[in-house]
N, C-alpha and C positions, 0 to 999 in steps of 0.2 A: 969274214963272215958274210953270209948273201943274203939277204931280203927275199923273205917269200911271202904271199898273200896273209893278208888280214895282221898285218904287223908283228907276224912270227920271223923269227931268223933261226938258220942254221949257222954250225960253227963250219961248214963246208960240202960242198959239193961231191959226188962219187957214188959208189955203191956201200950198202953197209951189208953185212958179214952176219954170221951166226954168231952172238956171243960179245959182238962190239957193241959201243957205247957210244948214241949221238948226245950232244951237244944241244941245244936249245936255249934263245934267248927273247922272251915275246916281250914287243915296246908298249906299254900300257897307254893309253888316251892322255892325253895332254891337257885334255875338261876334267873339269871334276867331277868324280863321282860317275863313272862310266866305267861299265864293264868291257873288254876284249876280248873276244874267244879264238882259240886256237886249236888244229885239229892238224896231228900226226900220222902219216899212215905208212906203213913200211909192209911190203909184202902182202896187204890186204887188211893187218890191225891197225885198226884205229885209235889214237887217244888222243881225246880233249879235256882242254884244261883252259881256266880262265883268270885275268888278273884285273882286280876292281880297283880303281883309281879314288884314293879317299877324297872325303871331301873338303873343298878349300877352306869352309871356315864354320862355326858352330852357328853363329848368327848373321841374319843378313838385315841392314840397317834401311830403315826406311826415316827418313827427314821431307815433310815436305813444304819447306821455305827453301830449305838446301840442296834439297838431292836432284837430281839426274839420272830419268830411267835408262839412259847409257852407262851411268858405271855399273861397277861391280857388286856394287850393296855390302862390304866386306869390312867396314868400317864405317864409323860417322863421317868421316870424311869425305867418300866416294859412296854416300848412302841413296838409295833409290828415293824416287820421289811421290811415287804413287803407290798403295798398295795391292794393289794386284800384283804391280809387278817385282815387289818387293814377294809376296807370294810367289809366285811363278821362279822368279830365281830360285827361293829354298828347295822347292819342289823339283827342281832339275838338277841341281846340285847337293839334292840329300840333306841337305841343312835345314837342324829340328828347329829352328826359335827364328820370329822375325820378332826388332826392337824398334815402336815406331814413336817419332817424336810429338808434341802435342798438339794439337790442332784439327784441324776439320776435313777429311776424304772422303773422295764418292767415288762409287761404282765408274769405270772409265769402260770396263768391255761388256758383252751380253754372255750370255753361257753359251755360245759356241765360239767367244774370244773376239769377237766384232768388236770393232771401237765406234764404228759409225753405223750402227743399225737403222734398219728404216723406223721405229719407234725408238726413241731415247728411252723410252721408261721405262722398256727391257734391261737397263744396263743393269750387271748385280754384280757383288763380288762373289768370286768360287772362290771355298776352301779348297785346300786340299788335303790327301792322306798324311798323318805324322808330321803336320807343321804347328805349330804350337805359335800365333797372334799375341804379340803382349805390347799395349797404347801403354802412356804414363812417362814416358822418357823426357827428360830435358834435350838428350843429346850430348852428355858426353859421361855416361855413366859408361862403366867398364862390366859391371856387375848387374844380372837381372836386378837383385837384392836391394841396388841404390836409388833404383824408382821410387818416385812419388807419385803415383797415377792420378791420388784425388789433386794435387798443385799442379800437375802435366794432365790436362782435362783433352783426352783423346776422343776424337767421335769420326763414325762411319757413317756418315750424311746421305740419305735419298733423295734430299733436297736440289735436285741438278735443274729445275726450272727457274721459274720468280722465286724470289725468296719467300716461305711463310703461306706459299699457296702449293698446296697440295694435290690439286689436279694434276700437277704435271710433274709430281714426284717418282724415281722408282715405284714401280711395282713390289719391288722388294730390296733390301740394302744385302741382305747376304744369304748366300746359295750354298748346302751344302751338297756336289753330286751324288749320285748313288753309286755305292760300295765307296765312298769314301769313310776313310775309319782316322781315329788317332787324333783327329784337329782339335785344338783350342782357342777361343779366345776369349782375353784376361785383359782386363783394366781398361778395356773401352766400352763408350756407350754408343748403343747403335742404335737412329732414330731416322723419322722423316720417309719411312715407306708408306707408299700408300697403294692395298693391292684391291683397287677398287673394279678394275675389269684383267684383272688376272689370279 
């Protein structure tokens, strides 16, 4: 077989005939949740066809005592540490539910994804489309089901200054963009903005 562009393959080289039957085998993305598209043409017709690469996992875990916004978020075990980025991964890998352990998170980027903005108090979190936030985890449940959100007391903090002074809190803890649709978030509490010149 010979490799041709955009990770299409033929079963061989030559001319083809009135009436013959090619072959075709296109290699799908090795990410998850990526489409590939491929485009046939013999004699002047065209056809294209595409293969979507599922996605790797249903939930992407966020811990943050544990995690590392270097793993894969695919488990508790290799769970992100921040939620954005815990965000960010479902969103790029198609994956509907993030599961985040208890404890306290702030906004780390601004809404155009800065992490070091010239104003800190820009920083917010973005939803996204079809991701579905749920705080209340211990960290080793296997099951949305087995949370206990009020004993797992999850909170989205604007609080990134002095502690308990509000001057120099977010502007705002969560940002939903425009035309984003489908997001949720379930069993945190989100406190500590203050959008007093924005």
């Amino acid at each position: 077989e010979c490799l041709i562009p955009e990770g299409c393959w033929v079963s061989g080289l030559g001319t083809v005939s009135n009436g013959q039957q090619v072959r075709l085998r296109q290699a799908s993305s090795p990410e998850c949740f990526t489409v590939t598209t491929c485009t046939l043409t013999i004699g002047g017709v065209s056809s294209t066809w595409t293969v979507t690469t599922d996605r790797c996992a249903d939930v992407v875990f966020v811990a943050g005592d544990t995690g590392d916004d270097a793993n894969d978020g695919f488990s508790w075990e290799n769970a992100k540490q921040t939620v954005q980025a815990g965000i960010d991964a479902a969103a790029a890998g198609g994956v509907p539910e993030i599961w985040i352990t208890s404890g306290t998170y702030f906004p780390t980027v601004n809404v155009a994804g800065d992490p070091d903005p010239g104003d800190p108090r820009t920083l917010v979190l973005g939803v996204r489309s079809s991701v579905a936030i749920y705080g209340g985890f211990a960290g080793d449940e296997t099951a949305r089901g087995e949370r206990h959100a009020e004993a797992n007391l999850t909170v989205l903090s604007g609080d990134i200054g002095i502690p308990d002074d509000a001057s120099d809190n977010c502007y705002h803890v969560v940002s939903v963009p425009a035309g984003v649709t489908g997001a949720l978030i379930d069993g945190l509490e989100i406190r500590g903005g203050y959008a007093d010149g924005a």
